[in-house]
N, C-alpha and C positions, 0 to 999 in steps of 0.2 A: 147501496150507500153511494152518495153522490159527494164526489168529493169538490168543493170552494174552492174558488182560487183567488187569493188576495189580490189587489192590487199593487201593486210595487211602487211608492212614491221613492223620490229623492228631493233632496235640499237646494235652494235652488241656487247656490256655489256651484253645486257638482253638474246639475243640467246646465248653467252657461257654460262649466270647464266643457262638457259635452257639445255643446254647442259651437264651443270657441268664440266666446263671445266676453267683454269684460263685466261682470256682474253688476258693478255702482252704475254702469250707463246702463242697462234694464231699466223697462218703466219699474214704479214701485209695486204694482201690483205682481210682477213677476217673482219680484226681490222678496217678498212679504209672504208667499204660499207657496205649497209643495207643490213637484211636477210629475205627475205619474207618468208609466214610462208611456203612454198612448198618447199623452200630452205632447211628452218628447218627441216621440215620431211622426206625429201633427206639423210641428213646428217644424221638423228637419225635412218633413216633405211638402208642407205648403208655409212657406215663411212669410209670419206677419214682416205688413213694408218697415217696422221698427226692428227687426232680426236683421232683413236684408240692410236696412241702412248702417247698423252696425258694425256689419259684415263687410260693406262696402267702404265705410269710411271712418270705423272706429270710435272713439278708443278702442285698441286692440290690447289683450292681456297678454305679458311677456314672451307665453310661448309663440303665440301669432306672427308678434313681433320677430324672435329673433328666426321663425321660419322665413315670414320674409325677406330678412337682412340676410339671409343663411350662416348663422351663428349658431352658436348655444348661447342657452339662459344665462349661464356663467360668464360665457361671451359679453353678454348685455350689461352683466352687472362689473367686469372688466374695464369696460367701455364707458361705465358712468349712467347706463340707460337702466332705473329702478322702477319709472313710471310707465303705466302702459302708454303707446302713442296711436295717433293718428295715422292715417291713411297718407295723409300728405305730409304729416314730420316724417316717415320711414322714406316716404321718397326722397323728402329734402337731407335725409340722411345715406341714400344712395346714392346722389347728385355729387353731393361734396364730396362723401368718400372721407371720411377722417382717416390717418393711419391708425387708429384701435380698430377701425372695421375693415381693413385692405387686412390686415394681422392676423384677427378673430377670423375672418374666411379661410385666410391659410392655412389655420390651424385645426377646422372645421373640416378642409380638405386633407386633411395628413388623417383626424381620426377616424375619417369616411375610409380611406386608404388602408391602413390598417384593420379596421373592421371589416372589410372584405380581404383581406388575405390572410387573418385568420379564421375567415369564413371559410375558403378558400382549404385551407392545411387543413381545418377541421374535416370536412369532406373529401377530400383525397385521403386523410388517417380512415375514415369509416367506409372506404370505399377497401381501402388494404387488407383494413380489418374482417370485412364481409368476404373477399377476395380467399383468405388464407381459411376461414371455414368453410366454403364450399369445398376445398381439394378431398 
């Protein structure tokens, strides 16, 4: 007995999240059919020049966005930024420097800060912990 092996499609929301790409700027025929996952890895290893221009110059969907800015999403929606942006609005948003984005990285840096040193205790406790079973 020969076992089938289905195809695995997704929606194609979830292959541009996968892609990081913003969905409404996909041509329609992307937007409109499912993406199998061979599809998907097609595209992420030979990208049509409509992927790369995306890629390269946007619209970018918020997460893109606030990785470039190096914020969080919350960050963004703090700051006022709800829509995805361009490649050149995020620069001209680097340039100026509003004080909601000098802030948002602050703060961006405290919870990076934090998230590694209870990185940090967590492994030194499992290090103790391991330590006091072997005696």
């Amino acid at each position: 007995m020969t076992s089938r092996q289905n195809t695995q499609t997704m929606k194609p929301a979830t292959a541009a999240k996968k892609l990081g790409v913003y969905l409404e700027a996909t041509p329609p025929e992307f937007q409109e059919g499912v993406v199998s996952r061979s599809e998907l890895d097609a595209l992420q290893s030979d990208p049509p020049e409509w992927l790369v221009e995306l890629r390269r110059n946007g619209p970018h969907p918020r997460p893109v966005v606030a990785a470039k800015l190096g914020v969080s999403i919350s960050g963004l929606a703090r700051g006022g930024i709800t829509e995805p942006l361009t490649t050149e609005q995020i620069d001209a948003l680097k340039k100026e420097l509003p004080e909601w984005l000098s802030q948002e990285r602050a703060t961006q840096a405290e919870v990076r800060k934090e998230g590694a040193r209870i990185k940090e205790k967590n492994r030194a406790k499992q290090q103790a912990e391991r330590g006091g079973r072997d005696r």
